[in-house]
C-alpha positions as CSV (number, residue, x, y, z in Angstrom):
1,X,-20.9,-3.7,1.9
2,X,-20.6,-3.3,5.3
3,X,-20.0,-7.7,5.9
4,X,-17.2,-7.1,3.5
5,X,-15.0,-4.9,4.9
6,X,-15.5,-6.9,8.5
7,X,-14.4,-9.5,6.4
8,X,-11.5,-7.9,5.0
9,X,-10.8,-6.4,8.2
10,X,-11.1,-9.8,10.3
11,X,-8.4,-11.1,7.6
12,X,-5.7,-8.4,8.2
13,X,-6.2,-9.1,12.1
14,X,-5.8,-12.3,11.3
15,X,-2.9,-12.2,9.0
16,X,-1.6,-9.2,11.8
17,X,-1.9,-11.3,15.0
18,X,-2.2,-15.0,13.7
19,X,1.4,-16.0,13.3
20,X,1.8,-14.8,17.4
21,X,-0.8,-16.3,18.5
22,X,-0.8,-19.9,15.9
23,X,3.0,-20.4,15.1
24,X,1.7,-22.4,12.6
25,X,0.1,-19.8,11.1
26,X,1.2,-18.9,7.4
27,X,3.2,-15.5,6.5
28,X,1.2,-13.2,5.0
29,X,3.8,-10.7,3.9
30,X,2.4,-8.1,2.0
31,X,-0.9,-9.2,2.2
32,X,-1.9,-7.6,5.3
33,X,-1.1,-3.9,3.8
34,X,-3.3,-4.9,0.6
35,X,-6.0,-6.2,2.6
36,X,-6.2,-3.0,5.2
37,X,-5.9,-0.5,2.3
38,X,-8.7,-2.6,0.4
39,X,-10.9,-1.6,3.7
40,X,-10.4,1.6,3.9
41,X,-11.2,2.5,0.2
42,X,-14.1,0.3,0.8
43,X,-14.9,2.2,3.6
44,X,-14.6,5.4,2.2
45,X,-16.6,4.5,-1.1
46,X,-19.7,3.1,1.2
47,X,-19.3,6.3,3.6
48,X,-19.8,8.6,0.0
49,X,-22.4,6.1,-1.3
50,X,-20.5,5.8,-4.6
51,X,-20.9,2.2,-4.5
């Protein structure tokens, strides 16, 4: 559980900071917001143990 939301994590930063860093870098639009609210549910449900 825990690899995933690094994952997820590492892919909002990257969807956050890549088109400043890569201009080349795709738009993510609201992608990012899905992604970090994904990681913290994620985070919650493994901090409970429901998962």
């Amino acid at each position: 559980m825990t690899t995933v939301i690094i994952v997820i994590v590492v892919l909002w930063l990257l969807g956050f900071f890549g088109q400043r860093v890569i201009p080349s870098f795709p738009k993510t639009g609201t992608w990012i917001h899905t992604l970090i609210v994904i990681a913290i549910i994620l985070l919650i449900l493994d901090l409970l143990k429901i998962i």
